[in-house]
C-alpha positions in Angstrom: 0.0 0.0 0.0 1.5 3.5 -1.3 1.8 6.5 1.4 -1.1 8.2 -0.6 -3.4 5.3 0.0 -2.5 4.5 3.7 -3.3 8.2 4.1 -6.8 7.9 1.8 -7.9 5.0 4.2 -7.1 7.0 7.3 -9.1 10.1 5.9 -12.0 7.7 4.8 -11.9 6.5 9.1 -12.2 10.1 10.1 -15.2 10.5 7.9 -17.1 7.6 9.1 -16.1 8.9 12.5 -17.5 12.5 12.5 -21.4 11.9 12.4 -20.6 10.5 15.9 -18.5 12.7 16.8 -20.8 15.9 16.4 -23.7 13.7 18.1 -21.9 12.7 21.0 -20.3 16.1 21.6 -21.0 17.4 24.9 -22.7 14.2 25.9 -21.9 11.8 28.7 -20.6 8.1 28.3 -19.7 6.0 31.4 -17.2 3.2 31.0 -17.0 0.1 33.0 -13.6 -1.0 32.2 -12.4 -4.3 33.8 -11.4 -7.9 32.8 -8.6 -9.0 30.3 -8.0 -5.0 28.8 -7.2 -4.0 32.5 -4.3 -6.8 32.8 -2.8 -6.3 29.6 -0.3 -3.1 29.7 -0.9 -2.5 25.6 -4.5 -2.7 26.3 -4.2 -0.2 28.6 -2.6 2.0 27.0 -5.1 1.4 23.9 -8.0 2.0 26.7 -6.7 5.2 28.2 -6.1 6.8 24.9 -9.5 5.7 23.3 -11.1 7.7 26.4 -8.6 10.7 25.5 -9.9 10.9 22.6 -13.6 10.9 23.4 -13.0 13.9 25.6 -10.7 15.8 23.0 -13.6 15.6 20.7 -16.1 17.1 23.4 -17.3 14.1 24.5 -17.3 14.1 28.7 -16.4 10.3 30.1 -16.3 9.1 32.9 -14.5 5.6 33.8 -15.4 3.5 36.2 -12.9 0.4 37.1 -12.9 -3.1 38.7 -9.7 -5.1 40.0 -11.3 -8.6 40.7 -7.3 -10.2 39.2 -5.4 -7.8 41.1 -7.0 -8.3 44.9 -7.3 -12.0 44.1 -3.3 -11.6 43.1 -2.3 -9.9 46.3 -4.8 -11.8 48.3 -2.8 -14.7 47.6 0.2 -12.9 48.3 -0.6 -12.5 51.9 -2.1 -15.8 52.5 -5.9 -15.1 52.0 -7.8 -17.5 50.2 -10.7 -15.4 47.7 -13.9 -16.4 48.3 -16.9 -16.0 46.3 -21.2 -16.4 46.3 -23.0 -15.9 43.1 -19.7 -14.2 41.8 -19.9 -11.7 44.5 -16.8 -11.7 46.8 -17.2 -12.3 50.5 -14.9 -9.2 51.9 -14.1 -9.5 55.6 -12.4 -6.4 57.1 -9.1 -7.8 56.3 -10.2 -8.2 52.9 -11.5 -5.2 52.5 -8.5 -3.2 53.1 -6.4 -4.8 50.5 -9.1 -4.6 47.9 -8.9 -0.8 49.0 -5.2 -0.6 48.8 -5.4 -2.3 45.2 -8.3 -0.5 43.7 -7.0 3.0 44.9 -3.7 3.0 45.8 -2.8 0.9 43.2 -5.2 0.5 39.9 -6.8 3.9 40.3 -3.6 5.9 40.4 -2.2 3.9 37.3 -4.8 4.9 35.6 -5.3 8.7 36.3 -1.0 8.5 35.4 -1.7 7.3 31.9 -4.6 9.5 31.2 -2.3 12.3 32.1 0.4 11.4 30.9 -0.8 11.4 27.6 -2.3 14.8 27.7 -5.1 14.7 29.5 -6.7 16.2 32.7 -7.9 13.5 34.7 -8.9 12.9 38.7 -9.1 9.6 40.9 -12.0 9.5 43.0 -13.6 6.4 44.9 -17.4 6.2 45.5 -16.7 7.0 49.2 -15.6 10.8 47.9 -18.4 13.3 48.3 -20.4 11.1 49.3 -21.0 9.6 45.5 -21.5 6.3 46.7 -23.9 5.0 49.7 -24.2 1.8 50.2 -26.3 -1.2 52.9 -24.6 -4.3 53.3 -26.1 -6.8 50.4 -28.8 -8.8 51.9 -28.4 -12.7 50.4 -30.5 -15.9 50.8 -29.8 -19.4 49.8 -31.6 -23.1 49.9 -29.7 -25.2 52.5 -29.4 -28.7 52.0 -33.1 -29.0 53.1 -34.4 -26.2 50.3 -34.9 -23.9 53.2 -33.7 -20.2 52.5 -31.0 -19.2 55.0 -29.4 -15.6 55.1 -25.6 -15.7 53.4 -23.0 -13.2 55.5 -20.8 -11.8 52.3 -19.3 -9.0 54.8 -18.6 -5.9 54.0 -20.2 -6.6 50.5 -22.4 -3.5 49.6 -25.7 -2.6 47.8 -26.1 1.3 46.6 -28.9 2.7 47.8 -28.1 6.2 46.8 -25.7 8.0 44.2 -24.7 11.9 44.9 -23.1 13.2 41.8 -22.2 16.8 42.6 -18.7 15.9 42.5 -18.8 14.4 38.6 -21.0 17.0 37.7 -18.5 19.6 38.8 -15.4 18.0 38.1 -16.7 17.2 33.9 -18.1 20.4 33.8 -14.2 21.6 34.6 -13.1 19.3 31.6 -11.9 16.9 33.6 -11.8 12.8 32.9 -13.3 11.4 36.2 -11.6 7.8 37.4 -14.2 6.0 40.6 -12.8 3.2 42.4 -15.8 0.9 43.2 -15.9 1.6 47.0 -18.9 2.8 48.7 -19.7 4.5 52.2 -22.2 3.4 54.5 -24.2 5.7 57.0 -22.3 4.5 60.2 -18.9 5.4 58.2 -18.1 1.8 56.7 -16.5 1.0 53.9 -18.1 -1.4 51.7 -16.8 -3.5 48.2 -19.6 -3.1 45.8 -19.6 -4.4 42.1 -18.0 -2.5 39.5 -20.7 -3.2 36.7 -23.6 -2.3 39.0 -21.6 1.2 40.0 -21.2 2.6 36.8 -24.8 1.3 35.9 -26.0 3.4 39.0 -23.7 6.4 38.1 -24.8 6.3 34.7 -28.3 6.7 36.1 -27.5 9.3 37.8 -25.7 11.4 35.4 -28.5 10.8 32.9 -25.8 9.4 30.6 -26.3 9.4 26.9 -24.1 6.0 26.8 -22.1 3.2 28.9 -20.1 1.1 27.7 -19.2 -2.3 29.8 -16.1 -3.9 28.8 -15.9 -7.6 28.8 -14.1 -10.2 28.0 -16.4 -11.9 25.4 -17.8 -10.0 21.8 -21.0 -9.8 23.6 -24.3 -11.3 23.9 -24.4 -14.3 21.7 -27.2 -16.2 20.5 -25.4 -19.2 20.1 -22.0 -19.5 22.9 -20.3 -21.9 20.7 -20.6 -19.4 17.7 -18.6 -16.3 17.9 -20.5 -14.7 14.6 -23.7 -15.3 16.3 -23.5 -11.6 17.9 -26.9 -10.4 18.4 -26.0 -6.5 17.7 -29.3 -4.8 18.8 -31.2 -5.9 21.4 -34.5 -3.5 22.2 -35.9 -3.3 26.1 -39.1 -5.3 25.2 -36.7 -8.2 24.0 -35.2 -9.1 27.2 -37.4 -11.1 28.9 -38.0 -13.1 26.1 -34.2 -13.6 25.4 -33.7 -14.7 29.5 -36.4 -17.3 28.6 -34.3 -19.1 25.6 -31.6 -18.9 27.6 -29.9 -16.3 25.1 -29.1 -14.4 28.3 -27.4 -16.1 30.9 -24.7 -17.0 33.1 -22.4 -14.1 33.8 -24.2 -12.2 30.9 -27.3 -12.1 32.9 -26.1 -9.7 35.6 -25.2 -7.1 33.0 -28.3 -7.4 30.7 -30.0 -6.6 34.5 -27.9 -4.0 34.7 -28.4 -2.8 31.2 -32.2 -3.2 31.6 -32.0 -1.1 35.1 -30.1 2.0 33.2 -32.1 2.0 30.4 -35.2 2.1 32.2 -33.7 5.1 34.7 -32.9 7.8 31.8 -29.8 6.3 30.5 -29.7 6.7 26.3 -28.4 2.9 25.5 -25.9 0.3 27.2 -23.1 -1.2 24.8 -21.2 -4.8 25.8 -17.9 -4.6 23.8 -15.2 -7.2 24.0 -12.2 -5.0 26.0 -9.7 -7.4 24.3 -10.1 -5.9 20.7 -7.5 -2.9 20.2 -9.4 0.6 20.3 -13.1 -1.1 21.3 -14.1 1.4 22.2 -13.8 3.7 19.3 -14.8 1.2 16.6 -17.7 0.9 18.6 -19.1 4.5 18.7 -17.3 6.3 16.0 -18.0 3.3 13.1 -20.9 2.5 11.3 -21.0 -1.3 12.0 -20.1 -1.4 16.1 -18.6 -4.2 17.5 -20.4 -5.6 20.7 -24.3 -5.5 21.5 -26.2 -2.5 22.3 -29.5 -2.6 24.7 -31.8 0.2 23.5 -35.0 1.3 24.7 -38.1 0.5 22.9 -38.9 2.7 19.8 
């Protein structure tokens, strides 16, 4: 390929690109960003630089991480075994403070580095900051052996009751890039683990976001799991249920179609499940014509 056409096909990209570009300006898209892409220092990088661009465009993000490798990782380390219900970790007060120390002192502020590093203006927040976050501890019940439903102590596992988002509203309406550690505060001061998917679903909500984005490790919700090109690229509000019932959504999916489901029906424009492995996910996603993961709209 000459110069001249290498430098046709990248004006041809920015083309594509700048519909969405002017209909996105000035709107907000929240970013779940966890799994393989969080691991994988080029996907990082590739991450970081994706949301750098949104906001040089006018777009406002706001990035909201998890860290589930990295606590289990140094967890290990100091001789803790992870344990989990229903995917949700049971955080004792020991626990607790090394997922803090991860998330935050560690994950958090790599993250705010990059984004400045490369140019742009960015602050690391948890959800116990301003009060963004308040949480209950998460109320579980399981059968016993019996089939009786006992009550299931996860710790200091928390479920958000309220979201305050002065502080995002301030800091994007100061141009800056936003980076929340899934921590949350509850009323008597404690400090609770909550999940990373269902913050940035409640934070979208809150925000009245026009997007957010959950990056995953798979392309996204499949009809068929043993076929990768059976990507279901739309799926509408009123189509849910019905998918649940084949079985369509499921598994670890099922979580984040609820979550979907929750912030499209509390103001939030649509919900996209991209595969955070793929180089630049998630501008082929927004700026190109095609997409590459499945977006949950509401009902036209």
């Amino acid at each position: 390929m000459t110069p001249m056409e290498q430098g046709l096909g990248k004006a041809r990209v920015l083309v594509e690109a700048l519909p969405y570009i002017q209909k996105f300006a000035g709107k907000t898209v929240v970013i779940k960003y966890g799994g393989h892409a969080m691991v994988d220092p080029v996907l990082k990088e590739s991450v970081m630089l994706d949301i750098l661009l949104l906001h040089s465009v006018g777009i406002r993000p706001v990035l909201v991480h998890g860290g589930g490798p990295e606590i289990n990782s140094m967890l290990k380390k100091v001789g803790i075994e992870s344990q989990f219900v229903q995917g949700l970790r049971v955080t004792d007060a020991q626990t607790m403070e090394i997922a803090q120390m991860v998330l935050l002192g560690k994950l958090n502020a790599e993250m705010v580095s990059l984004l400045n590093r490369f140019g742009g203006k960015s602050v690391g927040l948890s959800g116990k900051d301003a009060k963004l976050l308040m949480a209950v501890k998460k109320p579980l019940k399981l059968p016993n052996s019996s089939g009786k439903l006992e009550d299931v102590d996860l710790g200091l596992v928390g479920q958000i009751h309220s979201v305050t988002p002065d502080i995002l509203i301030t800091l994007l309406g100061q141009g800056y890039i936003p980076v929340i550690s899934p921590v949350a505060s509850g009323e008597a001061g404690e400090t609770f683990n909550v999940n990373a998917d269902t913050a940035a679903g409640k934070i979208a909500e809150a925000l009245k976001a026009d997007k957010m984005l959950l990056l995953t490790d798979v392309r996204g919700i499949l009809r068929d799991v043993s076929n990768p090109e059976s990507l279901i690229s739309t799926i509408s509000r009123g189509e849910v249920d019905s998918l649940k019932e084949q079985g369509i959504l499921n598994g670890g999916m099922l979580p984040k179609a609820e979550c979907a489901v929750s912030a499209l029906d509390n103001g939030v424009g649509s919900v996209h499940i991209i595969d955070g492995r793929l180089s630049h996910a998630i501008l082929l996603e927004l700026f190109t014509d095609g997409g590459i993961g499945t977006m949950f709209k509401g009902d036209d």
